[in-house]
C-alpha positions as CSV (number, residue, x, y, z in Angstrom):
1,X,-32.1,6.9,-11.5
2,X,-33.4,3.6,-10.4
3,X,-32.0,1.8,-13.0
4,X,-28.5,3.3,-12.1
5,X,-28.7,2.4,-8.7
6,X,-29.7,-1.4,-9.0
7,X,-26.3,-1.2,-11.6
8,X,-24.1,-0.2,-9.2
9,X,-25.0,-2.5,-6.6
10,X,-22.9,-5.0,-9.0
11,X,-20.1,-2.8,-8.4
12,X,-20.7,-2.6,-4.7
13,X,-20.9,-6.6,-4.8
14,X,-18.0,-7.1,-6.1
15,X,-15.7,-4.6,-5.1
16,X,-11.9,-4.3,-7.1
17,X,-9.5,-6.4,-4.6
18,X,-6.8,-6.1,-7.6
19,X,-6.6,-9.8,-8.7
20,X,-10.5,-9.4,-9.8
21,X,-9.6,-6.7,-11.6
22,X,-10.9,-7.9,-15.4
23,X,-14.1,-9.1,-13.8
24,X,-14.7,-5.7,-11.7
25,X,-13.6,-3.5,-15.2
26,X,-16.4,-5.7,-17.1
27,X,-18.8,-4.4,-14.5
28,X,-17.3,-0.9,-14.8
29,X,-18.2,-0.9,-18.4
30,X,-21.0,-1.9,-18.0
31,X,-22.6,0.5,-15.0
32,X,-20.9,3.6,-17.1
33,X,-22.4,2.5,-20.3
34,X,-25.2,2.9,-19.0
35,X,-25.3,6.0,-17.2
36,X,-23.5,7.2,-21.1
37,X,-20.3,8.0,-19.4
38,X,-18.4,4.7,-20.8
39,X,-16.6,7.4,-23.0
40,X,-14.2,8.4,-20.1
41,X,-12.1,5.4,-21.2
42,X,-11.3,6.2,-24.5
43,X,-11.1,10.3,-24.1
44,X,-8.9,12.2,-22.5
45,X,-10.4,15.4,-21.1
46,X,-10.1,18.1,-23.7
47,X,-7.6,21.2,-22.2
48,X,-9.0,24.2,-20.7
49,X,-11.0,25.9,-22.8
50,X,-9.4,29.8,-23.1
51,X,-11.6,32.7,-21.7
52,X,-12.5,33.5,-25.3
53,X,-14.1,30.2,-26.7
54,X,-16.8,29.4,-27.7
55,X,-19.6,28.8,-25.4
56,X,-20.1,25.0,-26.4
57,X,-16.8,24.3,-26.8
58,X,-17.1,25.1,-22.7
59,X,-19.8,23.4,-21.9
60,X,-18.0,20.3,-23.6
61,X,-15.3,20.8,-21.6
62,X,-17.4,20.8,-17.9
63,X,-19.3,18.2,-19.3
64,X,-16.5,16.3,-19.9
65,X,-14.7,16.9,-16.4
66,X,-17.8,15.5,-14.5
67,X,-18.4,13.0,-16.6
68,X,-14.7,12.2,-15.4
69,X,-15.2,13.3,-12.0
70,X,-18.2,11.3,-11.4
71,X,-16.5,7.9,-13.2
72,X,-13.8,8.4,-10.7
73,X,-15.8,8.2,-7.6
74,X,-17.7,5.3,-9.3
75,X,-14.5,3.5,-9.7
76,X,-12.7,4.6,-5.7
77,X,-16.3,3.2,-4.2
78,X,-16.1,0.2,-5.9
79,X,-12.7,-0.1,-4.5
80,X,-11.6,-1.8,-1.6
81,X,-9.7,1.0,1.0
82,X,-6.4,0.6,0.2
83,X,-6.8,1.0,-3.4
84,X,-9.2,4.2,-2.8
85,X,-6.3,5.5,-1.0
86,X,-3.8,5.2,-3.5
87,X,-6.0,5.9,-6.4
88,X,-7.8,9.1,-4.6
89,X,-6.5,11.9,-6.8
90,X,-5.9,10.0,-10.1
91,X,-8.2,10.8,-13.3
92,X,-9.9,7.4,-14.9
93,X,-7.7,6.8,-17.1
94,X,-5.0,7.4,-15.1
95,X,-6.3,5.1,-12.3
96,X,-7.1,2.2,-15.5
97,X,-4.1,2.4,-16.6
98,X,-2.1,1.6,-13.1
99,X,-4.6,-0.8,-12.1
100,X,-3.7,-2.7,-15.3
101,X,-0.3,-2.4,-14.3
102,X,-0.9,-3.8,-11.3
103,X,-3.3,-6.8,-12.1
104,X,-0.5,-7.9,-15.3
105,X,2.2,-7.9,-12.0
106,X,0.0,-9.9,-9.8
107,X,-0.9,-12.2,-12.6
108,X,2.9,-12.5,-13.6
109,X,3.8,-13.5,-10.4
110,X,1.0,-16.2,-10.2
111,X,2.0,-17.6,-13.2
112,X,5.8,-17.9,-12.0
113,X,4.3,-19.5,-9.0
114,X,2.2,-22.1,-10.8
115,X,5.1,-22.8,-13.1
116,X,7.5,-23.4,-10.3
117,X,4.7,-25.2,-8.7
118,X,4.3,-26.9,-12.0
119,X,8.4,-28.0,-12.4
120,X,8.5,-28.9,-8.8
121,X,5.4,-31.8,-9.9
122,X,7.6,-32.5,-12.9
123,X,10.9,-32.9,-11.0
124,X,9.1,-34.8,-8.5
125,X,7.9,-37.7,-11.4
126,X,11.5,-37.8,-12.3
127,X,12.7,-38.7,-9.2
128,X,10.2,-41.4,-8.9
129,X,10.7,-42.6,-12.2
130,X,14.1,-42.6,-11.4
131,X,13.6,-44.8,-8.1
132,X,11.3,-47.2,-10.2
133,X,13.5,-48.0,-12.8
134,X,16.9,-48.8,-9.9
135,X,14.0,-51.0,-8.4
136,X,13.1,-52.7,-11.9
137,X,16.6,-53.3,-12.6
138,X,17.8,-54.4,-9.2
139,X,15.1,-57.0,-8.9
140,X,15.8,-57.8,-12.3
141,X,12.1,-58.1,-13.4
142,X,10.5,-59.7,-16.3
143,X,7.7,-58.3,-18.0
144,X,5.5,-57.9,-20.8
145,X,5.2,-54.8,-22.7
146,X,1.5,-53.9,-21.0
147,X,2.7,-54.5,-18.0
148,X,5.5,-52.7,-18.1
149,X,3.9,-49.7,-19.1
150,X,1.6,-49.9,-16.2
151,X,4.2,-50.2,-13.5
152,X,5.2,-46.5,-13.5
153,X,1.4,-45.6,-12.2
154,X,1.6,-48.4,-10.0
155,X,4.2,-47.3,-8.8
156,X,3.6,-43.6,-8.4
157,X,-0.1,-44.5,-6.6
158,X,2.2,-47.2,-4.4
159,X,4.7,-43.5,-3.5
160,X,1.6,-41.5,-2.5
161,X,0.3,-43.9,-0.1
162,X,3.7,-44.6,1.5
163,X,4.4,-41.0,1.4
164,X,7.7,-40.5,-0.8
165,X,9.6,-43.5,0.9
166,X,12.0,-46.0,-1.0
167,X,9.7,-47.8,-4.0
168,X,9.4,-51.0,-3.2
169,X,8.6,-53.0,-6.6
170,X,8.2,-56.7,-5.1
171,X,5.0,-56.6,-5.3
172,X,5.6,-56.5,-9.4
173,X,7.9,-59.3,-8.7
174,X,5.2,-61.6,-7.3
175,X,2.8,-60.2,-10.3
176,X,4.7,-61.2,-12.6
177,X,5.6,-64.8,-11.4
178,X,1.7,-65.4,-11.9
């Protein structure tokens, strides 16, 4: 019993908040492995047995129920209290399943956020490119190939320290006169 307890002190460390939800499964796993009830997961609990089966098949059935029962209150007191609430009177596979549901929605919805995120970056280097190459053109600068190809970071490290104003580029001007 020792053994069990020092396990699920993992669980009580790191308690599901929903967007931990692969890393607080993985301990899951691996605290009902080793107590042998990891086959809760995979196995639905077998029906009712009728008043007339056999005693085994019985047994196999209670066995298998709080195996279940005592998965579940693994899982709800590894939980954070708004989950436990919701998840109360779900069976483990039941309560697996919807948490899966809900950590695919939450990571959906982070990955719309980084790609917005993302296109907002992307939009922003075109309209800084953009502004560079009205500046290149109306100064009418002369460069070589190198140092052409350098001007763009130049510029964009010249944007971030003057904080999105107007691209000034005469400082390429006077480089290039050298």
């Amino acid at each position: 019993m020792v053994n069990s307890l020092s396990l699920r002190s993992i669980l009580d460390a790191n308690k599901l908040t929903s967007p931990n939800f692969l890393d607080w499964f993985q301990n899951l796993k691996i605290v009902l492995k080793q107590e042998k009830k990891s086959y809760v997961f995979d196995t639905p609990i077998p029906p009712i047995p009728a008043t007339d089966a056999k005693v085994e098949d019985k047994e196999a059935y209670q066995r298998h129920k709080d195996d279940d029962d005592q998965a579940a209150c693994v899982m709800l007191a590894s939980m954070i209290p708004e989950l436990q609430k919701q998840h109360e009177h779900m069976d483990v596979q039941s309560t697996i399943l919807h948490l899966r549901e809900l950590f695919d929605k939450e990571r959906a919805l982070r990955d719309m956020r980084s790609l917005k995120n993302y296109s907002d970056a992307r939009w922003q280097k075109v309209v800084l490119f953009s502004q560079f190459g009205l500046n290149f053109h109306m100064n009418r600068l002369e460069a070589t190939l190198l140092e052409l190809l350098n001007m763009p970071d130049t510029a964009e490290r010249s944007n971030r320290k003057d904080k999105g104003s107007l691209l000034i580029v005469s400082s390429f001007k006077a480089h290039m006169k050298q």
